[in-house]
Every structure is written in structure tokens, then in C-alpha cells.
The first five atom37 places (N, CA, C, CB, O) and aatype in JSON, in Angstrom:
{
  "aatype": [20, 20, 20, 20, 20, 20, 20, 20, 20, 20, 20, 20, 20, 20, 20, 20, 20, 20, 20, 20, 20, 20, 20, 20, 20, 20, 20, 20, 20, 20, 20, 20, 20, 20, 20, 20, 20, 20, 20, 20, 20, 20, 20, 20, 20, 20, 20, 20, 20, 20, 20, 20, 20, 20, 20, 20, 20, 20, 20, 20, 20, 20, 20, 20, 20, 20, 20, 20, 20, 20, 20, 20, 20, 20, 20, 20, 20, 20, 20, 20, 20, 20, 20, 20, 20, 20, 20, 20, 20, 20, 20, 20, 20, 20, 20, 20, 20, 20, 20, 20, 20, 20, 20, 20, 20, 20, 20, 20],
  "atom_mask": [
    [1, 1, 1, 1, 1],
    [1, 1, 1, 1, 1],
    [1, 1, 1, 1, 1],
    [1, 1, 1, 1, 1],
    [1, 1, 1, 1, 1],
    [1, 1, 1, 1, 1],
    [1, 1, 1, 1, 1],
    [1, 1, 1, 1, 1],
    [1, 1, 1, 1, 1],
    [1, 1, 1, 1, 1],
    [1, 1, 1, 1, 1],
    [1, 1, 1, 1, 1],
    [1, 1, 1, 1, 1],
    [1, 1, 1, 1, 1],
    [1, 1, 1, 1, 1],
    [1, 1, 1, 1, 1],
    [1, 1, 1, 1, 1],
    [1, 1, 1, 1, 1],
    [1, 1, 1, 1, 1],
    [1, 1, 1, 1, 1],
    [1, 1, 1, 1, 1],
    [1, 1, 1, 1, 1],
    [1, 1, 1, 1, 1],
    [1, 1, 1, 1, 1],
    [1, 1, 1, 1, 1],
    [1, 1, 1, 1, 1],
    [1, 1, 1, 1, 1],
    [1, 1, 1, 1, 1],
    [1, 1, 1, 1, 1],
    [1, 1, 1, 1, 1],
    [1, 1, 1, 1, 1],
    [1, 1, 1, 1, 1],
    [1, 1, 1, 1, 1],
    [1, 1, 1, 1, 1],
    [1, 1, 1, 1, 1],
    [1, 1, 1, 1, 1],
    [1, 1, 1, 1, 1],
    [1, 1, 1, 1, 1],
    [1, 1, 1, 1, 1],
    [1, 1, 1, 1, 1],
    [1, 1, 1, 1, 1],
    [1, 1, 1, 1, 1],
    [1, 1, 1, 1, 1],
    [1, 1, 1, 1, 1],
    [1, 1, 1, 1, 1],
    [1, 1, 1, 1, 1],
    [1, 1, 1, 1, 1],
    [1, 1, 1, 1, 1],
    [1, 1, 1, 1, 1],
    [1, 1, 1, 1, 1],
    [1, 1, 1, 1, 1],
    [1, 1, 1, 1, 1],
    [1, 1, 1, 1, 1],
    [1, 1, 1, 1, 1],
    [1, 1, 1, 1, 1],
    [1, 1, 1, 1, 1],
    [1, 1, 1, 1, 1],
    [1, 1, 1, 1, 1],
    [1, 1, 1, 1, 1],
    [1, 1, 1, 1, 1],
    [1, 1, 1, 1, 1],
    [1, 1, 1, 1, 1],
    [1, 1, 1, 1, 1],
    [1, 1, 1, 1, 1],
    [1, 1, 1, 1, 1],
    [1, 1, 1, 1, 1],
    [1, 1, 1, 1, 1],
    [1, 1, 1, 1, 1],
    [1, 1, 1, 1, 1],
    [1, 1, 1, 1, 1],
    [1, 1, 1, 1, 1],
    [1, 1, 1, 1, 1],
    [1, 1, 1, 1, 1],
    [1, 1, 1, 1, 1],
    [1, 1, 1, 1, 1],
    [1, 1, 1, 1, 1],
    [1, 1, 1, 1, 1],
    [1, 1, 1, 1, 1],
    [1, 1, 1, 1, 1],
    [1, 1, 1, 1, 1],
    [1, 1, 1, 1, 1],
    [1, 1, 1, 1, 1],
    [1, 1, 1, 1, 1],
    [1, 1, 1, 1, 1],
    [1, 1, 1, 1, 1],
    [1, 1, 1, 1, 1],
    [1, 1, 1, 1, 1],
    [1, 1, 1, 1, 1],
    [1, 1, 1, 1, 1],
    [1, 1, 1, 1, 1],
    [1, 1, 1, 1, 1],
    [1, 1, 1, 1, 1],
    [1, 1, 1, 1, 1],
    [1, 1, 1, 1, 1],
    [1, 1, 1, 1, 1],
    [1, 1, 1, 1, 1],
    [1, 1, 1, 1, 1],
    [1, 1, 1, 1, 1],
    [1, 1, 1, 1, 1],
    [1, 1, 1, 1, 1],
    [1, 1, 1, 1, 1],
    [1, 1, 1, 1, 1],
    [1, 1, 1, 1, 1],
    [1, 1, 1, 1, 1],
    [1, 1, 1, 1, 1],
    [1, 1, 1, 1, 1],
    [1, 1, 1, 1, 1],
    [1, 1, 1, 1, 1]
  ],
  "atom_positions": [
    [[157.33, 61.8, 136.09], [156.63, 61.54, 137.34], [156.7, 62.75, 138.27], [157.21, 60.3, 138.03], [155.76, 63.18, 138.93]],
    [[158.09, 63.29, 138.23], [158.12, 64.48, 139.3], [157.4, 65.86, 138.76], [159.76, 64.84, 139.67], [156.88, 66.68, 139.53]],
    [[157.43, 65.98, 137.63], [156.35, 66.98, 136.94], [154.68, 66.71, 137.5], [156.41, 66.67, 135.11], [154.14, 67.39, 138.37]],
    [[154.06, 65.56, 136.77], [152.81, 64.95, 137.38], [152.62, 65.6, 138.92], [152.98, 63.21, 137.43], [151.84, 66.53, 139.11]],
    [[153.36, 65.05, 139.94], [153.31, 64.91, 141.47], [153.46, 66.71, 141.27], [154.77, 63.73, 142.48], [152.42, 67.36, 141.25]],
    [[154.48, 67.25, 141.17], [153.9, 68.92, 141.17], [152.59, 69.81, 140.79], [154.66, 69.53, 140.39], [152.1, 70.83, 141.26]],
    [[152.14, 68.72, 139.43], [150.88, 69.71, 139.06], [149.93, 68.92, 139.76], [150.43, 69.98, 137.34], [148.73, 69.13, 139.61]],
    [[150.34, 68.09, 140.48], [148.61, 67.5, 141.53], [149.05, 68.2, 142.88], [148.3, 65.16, 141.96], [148.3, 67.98, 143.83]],
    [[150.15, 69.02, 143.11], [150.29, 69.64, 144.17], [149.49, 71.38, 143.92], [151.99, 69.52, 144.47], [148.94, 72.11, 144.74]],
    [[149.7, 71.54, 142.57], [149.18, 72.92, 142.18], [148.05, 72.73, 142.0], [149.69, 73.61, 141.08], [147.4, 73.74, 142.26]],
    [[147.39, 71.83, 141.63], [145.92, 71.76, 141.62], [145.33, 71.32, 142.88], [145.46, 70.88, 140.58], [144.13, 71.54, 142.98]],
    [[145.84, 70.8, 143.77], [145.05, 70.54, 145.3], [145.27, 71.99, 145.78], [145.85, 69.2, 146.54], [144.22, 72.64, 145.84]],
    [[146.33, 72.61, 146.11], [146.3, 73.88, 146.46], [145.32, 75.37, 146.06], [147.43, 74.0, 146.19], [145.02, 76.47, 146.53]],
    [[145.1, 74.5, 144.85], [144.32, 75.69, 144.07], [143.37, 75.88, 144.36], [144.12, 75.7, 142.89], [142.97, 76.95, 144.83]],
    [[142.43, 74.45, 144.07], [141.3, 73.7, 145.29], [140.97, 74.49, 146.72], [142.02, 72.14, 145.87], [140.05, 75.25, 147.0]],
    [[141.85, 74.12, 147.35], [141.78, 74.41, 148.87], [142.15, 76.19, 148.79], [143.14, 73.29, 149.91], [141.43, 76.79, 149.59]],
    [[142.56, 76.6, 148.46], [142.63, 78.5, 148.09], [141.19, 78.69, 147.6], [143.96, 79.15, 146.53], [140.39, 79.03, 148.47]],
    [[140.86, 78.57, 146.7], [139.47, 78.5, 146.05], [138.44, 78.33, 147.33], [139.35, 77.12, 144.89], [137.49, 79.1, 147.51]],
    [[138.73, 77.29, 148.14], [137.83, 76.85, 149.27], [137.81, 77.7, 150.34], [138.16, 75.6, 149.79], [136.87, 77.99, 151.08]],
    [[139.17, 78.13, 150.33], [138.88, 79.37, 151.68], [137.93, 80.5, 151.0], [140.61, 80.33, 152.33], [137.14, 81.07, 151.77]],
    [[137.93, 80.88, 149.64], [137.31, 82.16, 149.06], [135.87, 81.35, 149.07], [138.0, 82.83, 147.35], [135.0, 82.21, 149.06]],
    [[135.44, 80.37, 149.09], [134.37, 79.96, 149.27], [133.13, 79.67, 150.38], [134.66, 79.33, 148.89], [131.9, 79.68, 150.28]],
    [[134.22, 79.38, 151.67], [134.01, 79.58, 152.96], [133.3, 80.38, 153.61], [134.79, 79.72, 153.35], [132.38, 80.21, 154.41]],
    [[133.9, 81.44, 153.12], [133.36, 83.21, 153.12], [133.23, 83.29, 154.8], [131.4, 83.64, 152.1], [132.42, 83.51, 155.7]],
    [[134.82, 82.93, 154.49], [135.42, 83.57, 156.08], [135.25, 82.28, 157.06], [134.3, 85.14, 156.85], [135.35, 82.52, 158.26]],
    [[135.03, 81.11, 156.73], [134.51, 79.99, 157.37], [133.23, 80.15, 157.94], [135.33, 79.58, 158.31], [132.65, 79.31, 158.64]],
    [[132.85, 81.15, 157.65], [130.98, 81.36, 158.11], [130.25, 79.88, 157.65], [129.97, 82.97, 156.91], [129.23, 79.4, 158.15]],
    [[130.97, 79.36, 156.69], [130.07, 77.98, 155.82], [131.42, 76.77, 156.15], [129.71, 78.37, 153.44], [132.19, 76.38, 155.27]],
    [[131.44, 76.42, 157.3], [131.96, 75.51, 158.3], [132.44, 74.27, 157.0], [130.59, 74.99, 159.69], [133.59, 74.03, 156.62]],
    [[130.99, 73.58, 156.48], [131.76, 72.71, 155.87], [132.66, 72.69, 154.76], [131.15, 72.05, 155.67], [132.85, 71.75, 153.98]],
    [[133.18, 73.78, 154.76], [134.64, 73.59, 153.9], [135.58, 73.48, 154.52], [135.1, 74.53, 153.08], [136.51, 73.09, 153.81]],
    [[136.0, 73.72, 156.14], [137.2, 73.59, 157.66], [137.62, 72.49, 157.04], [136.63, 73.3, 159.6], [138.79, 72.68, 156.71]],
    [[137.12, 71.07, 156.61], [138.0, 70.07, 156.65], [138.64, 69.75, 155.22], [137.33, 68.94, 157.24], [139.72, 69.18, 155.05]],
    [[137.48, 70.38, 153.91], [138.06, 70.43, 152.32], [139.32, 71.09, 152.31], [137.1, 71.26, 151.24], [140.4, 70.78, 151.81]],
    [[138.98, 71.98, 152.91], [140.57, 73.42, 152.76], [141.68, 73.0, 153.74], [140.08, 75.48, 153.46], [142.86, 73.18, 153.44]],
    [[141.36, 72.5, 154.79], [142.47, 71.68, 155.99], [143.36, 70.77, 155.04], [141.52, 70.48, 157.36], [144.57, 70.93, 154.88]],
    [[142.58, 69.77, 154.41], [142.84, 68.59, 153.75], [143.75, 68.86, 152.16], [141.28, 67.9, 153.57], [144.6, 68.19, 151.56]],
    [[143.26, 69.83, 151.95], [143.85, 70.15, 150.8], [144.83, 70.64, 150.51], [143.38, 70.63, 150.32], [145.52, 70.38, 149.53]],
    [[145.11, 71.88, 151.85], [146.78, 72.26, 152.24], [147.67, 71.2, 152.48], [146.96, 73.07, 153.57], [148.78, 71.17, 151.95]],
    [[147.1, 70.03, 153.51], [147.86, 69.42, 153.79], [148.33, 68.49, 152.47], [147.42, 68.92, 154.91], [149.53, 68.54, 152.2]],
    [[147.63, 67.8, 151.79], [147.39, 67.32, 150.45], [148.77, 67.69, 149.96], [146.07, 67.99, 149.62], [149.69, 66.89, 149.79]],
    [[148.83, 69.34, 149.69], [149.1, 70.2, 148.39], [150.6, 70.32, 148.91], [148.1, 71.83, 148.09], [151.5, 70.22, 148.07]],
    [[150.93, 70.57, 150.36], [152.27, 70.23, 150.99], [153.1, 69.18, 150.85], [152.16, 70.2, 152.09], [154.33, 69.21, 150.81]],
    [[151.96, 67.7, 150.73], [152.6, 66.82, 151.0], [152.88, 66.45, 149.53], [152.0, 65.92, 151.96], [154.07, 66.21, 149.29]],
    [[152.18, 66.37, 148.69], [152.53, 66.64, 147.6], [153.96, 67.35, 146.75], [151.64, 67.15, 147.53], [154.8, 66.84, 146.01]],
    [[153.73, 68.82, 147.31], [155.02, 69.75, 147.45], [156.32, 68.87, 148.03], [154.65, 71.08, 148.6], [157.36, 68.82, 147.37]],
    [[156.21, 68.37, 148.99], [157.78, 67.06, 149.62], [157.85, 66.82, 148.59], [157.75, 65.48, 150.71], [158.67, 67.37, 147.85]],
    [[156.97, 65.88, 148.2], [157.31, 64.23, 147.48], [157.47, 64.75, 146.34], [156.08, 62.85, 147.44], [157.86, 63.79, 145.67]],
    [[157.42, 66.0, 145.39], [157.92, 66.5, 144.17], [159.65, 66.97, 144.66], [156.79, 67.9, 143.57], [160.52, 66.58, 143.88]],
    [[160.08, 67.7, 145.76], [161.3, 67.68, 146.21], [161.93, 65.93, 146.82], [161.19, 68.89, 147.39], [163.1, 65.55, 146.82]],
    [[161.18, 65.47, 147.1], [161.67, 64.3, 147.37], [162.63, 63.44, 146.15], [160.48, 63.62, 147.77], [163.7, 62.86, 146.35]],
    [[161.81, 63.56, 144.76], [161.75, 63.38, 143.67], [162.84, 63.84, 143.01], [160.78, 63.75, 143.3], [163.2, 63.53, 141.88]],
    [[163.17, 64.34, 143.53], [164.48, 65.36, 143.18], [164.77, 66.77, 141.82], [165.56, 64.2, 142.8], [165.64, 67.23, 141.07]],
    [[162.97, 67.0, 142.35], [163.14, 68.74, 141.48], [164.0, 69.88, 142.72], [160.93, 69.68, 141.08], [163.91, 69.99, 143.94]],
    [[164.62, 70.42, 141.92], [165.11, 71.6, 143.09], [164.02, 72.51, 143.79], [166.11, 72.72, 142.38], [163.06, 72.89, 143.12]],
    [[164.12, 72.82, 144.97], [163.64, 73.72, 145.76], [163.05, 74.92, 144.92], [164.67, 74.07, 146.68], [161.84, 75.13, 144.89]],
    [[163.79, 75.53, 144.39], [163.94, 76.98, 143.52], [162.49, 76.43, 142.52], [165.93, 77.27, 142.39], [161.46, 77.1, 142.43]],
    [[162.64, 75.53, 142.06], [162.21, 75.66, 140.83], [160.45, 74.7, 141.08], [163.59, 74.93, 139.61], [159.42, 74.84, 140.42]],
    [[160.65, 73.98, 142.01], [159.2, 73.22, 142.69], [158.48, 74.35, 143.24], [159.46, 72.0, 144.06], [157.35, 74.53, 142.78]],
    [[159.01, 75.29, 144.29], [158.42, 76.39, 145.15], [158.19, 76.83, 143.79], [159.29, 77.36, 146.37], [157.1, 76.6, 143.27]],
    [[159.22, 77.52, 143.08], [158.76, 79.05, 141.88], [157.44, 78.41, 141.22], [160.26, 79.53, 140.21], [156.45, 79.12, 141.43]],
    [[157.23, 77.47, 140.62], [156.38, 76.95, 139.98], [154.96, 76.46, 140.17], [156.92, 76.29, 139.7], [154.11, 76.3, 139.29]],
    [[154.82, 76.21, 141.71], [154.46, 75.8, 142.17], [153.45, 77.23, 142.89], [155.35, 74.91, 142.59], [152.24, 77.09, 143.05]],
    [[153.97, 78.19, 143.17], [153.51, 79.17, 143.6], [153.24, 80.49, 142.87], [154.15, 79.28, 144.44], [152.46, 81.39, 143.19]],
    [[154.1, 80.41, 141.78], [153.31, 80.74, 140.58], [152.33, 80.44, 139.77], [153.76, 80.79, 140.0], [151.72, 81.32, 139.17]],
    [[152.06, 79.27, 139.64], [150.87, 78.61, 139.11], [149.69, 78.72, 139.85], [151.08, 77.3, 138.94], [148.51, 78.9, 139.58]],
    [[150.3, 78.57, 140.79], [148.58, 78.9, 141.82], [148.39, 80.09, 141.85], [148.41, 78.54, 143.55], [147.24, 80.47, 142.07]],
    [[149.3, 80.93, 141.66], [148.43, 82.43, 141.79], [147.67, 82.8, 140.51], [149.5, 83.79, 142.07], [146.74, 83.6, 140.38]],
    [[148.15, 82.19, 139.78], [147.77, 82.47, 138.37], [146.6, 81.69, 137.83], [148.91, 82.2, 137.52], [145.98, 82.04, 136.82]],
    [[146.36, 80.7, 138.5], [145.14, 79.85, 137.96], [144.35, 80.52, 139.33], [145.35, 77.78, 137.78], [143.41, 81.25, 139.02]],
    [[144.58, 80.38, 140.66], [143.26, 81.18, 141.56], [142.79, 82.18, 140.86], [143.61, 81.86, 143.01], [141.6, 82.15, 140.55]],
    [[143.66, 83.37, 140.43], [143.5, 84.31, 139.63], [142.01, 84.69, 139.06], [144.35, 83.99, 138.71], [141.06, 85.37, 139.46]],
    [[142.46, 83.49, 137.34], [141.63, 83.39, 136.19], [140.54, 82.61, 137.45], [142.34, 82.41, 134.54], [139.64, 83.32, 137.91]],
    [[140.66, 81.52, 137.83], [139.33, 80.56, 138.3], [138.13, 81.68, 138.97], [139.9, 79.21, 139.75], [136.97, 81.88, 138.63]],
    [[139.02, 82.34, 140.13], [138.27, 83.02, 141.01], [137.28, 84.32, 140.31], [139.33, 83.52, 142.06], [136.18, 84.75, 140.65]],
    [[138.32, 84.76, 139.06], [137.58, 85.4, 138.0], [135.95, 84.9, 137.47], [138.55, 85.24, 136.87], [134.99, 85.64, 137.22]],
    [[136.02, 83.58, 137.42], [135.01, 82.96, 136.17], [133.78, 82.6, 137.4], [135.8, 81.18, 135.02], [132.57, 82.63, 137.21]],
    [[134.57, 82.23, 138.81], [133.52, 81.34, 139.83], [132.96, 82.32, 140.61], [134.21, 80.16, 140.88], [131.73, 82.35, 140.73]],
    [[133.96, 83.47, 141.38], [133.25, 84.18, 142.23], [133.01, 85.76, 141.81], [133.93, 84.03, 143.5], [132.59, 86.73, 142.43]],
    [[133.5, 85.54, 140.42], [133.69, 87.4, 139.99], [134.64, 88.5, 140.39], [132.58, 88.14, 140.45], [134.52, 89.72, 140.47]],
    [[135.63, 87.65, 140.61], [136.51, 88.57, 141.25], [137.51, 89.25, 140.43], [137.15, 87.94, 142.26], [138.29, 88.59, 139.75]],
    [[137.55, 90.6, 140.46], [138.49, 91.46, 139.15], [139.61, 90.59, 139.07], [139.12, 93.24, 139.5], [140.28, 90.18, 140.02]],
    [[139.81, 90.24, 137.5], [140.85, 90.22, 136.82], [141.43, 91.26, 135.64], [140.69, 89.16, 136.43], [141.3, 90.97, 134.45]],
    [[142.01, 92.35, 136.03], [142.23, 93.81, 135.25], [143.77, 93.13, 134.19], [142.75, 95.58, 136.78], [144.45, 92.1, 134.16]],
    [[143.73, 93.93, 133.74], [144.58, 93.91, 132.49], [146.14, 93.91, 133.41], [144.23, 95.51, 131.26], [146.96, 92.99, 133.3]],
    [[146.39, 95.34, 134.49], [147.24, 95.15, 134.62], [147.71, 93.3, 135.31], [147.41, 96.35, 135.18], [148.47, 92.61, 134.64]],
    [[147.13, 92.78, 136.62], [147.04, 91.58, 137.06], [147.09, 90.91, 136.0], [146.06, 91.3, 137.82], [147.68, 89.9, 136.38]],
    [[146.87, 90.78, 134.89], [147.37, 89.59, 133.75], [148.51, 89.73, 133.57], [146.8, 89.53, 132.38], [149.27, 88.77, 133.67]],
    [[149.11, 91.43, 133.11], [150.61, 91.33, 132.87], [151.21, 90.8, 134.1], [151.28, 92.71, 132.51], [152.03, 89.89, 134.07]],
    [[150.89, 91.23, 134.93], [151.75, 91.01, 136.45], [151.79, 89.29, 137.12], [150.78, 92.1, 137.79], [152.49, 88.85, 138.03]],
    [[150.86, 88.67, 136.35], [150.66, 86.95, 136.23], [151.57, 86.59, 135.12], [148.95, 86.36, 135.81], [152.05, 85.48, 135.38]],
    [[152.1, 87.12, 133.79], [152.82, 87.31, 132.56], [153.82, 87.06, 133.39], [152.78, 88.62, 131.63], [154.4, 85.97, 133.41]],
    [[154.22, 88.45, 134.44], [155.4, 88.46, 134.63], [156.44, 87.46, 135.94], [155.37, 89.79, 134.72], [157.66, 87.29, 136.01]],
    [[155.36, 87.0, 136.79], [155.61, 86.28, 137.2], [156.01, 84.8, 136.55], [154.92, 86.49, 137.83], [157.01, 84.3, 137.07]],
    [[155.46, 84.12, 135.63], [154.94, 83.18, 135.15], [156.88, 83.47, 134.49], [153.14, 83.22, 134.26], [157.84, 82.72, 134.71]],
    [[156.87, 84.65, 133.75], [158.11, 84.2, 132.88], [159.27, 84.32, 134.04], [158.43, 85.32, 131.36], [160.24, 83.6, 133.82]],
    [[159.33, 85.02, 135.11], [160.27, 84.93, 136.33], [160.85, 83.74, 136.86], [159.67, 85.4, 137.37], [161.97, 83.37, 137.22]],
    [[159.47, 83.16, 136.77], [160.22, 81.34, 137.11], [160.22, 80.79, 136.18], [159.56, 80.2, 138.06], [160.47, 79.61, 136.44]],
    [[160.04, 80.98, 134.92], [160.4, 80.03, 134.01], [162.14, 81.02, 133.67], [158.95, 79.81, 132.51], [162.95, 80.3, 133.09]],
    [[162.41, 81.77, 133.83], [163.83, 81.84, 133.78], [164.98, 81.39, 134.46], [163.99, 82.71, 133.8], [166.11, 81.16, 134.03]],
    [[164.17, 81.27, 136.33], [164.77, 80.71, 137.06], [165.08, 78.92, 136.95], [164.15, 81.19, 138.06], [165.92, 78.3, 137.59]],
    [[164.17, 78.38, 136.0], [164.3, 77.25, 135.83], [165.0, 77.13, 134.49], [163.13, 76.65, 136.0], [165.9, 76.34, 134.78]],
    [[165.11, 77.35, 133.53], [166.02, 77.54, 132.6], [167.34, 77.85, 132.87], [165.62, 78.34, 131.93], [168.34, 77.24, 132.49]],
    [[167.24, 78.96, 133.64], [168.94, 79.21, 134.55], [169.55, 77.91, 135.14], [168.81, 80.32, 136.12], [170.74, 77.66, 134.99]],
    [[168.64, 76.99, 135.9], [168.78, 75.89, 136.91], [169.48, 74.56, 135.98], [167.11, 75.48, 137.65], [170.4, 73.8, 136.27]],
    [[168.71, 74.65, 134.89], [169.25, 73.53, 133.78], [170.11, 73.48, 133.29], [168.79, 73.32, 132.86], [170.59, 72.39, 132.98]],
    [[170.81, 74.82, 132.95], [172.18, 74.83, 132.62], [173.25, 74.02, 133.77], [172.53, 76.38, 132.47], [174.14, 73.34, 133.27]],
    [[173.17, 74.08, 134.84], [174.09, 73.31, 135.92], [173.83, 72.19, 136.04], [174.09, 73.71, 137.2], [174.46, 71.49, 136.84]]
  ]
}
């Protein structure tokens, strides 16, 4: 369950990131309340996975790694925005950063 409630926190966030790049600067108004709604969403979400009792370390790492990494590729495919070789390793390297920090976490 506390897995689930994290990846509907990484996917509302992703959403609402996506929505500000869509906005295009809020010049296109009706996204103010999609992207409002979706932070708040993606926060409250974010609690109730710590509520749940994932650690801090490892809800944030994951949580904020994943979104950079899926805005990334998405923003790639939707708005054309460079995705270079190095930015994949550097999504690689993030991606395995918190998965060490959470592996570290399990041992205790």
C-alpha cells in the first residue's frame, strides 16, 4: 500500500511539472488550477506515504528521483525537449543513488 500511495504521489507530481512546462509560463491560465492541484495532490500524497511509515530518506530519494527522470523522458516525447546521452547517464546515476540509499536503509 505504501509503495502504491508513493507512485500516485510521483505520478501526480509529474503531471503537475509537465503542466507548468505546458502553461508556457502561465500565459495559458487554464492550467493555474491543474498544476496548483496537483502539487498539492502530489504533497499530500508524499505525507500519507511517510505517514505509512516509509522513511523520509527513502520516500523523498525516490520520489524525487523518479520525477526527474520520468519529466525527463515525457518532456522529451511531448514537448521536444533535449534528452542527450549525457542526462540519461546522469538520470542512471541518480536513479542508482537512491536505490543504494534504500538498500543501505533495509539493512537496519
Amino acid at each position: 500500500m505504501t509503495w502504491l500511495v508513493l507512485a500516485l504521489a510521483i505520478g501526480v507530481e509529474v503531471f503537475a511539472t509537465l503542466g507548468l512546462r505546458a502553461s508556457d509560463g502561465f500565459r495559458k491560465r487554464a492550467w493555474i488550477v491543474p498544476v496548483a492541484a496537483g502539487y498539492l495532490a502530489s504533497f499530500y500524497l508524499l505525507w500519507l506515504t511517510l505517514a505509512l511509515g516509509m522513511p523520509v530518506g527513502v520516500a523523498y530519494g525516490v520520489w524525487t528521483a523518479c520525477g526527474v527522470a520520468l519529466v525527463a523522458v515525457i518532456a522529451r516525447y511531448v514537448f521536444g525537449d533535449p534528452l542527450t546521452v549525457t542526462m540519461l547517464i546522469g538520470i542512471g546515476l541518480v536513479i542508482a543513488g537512491v536505490l543504494t540509499i534504500e538498500l543501505a536503509g533495509a539493512g537496519h
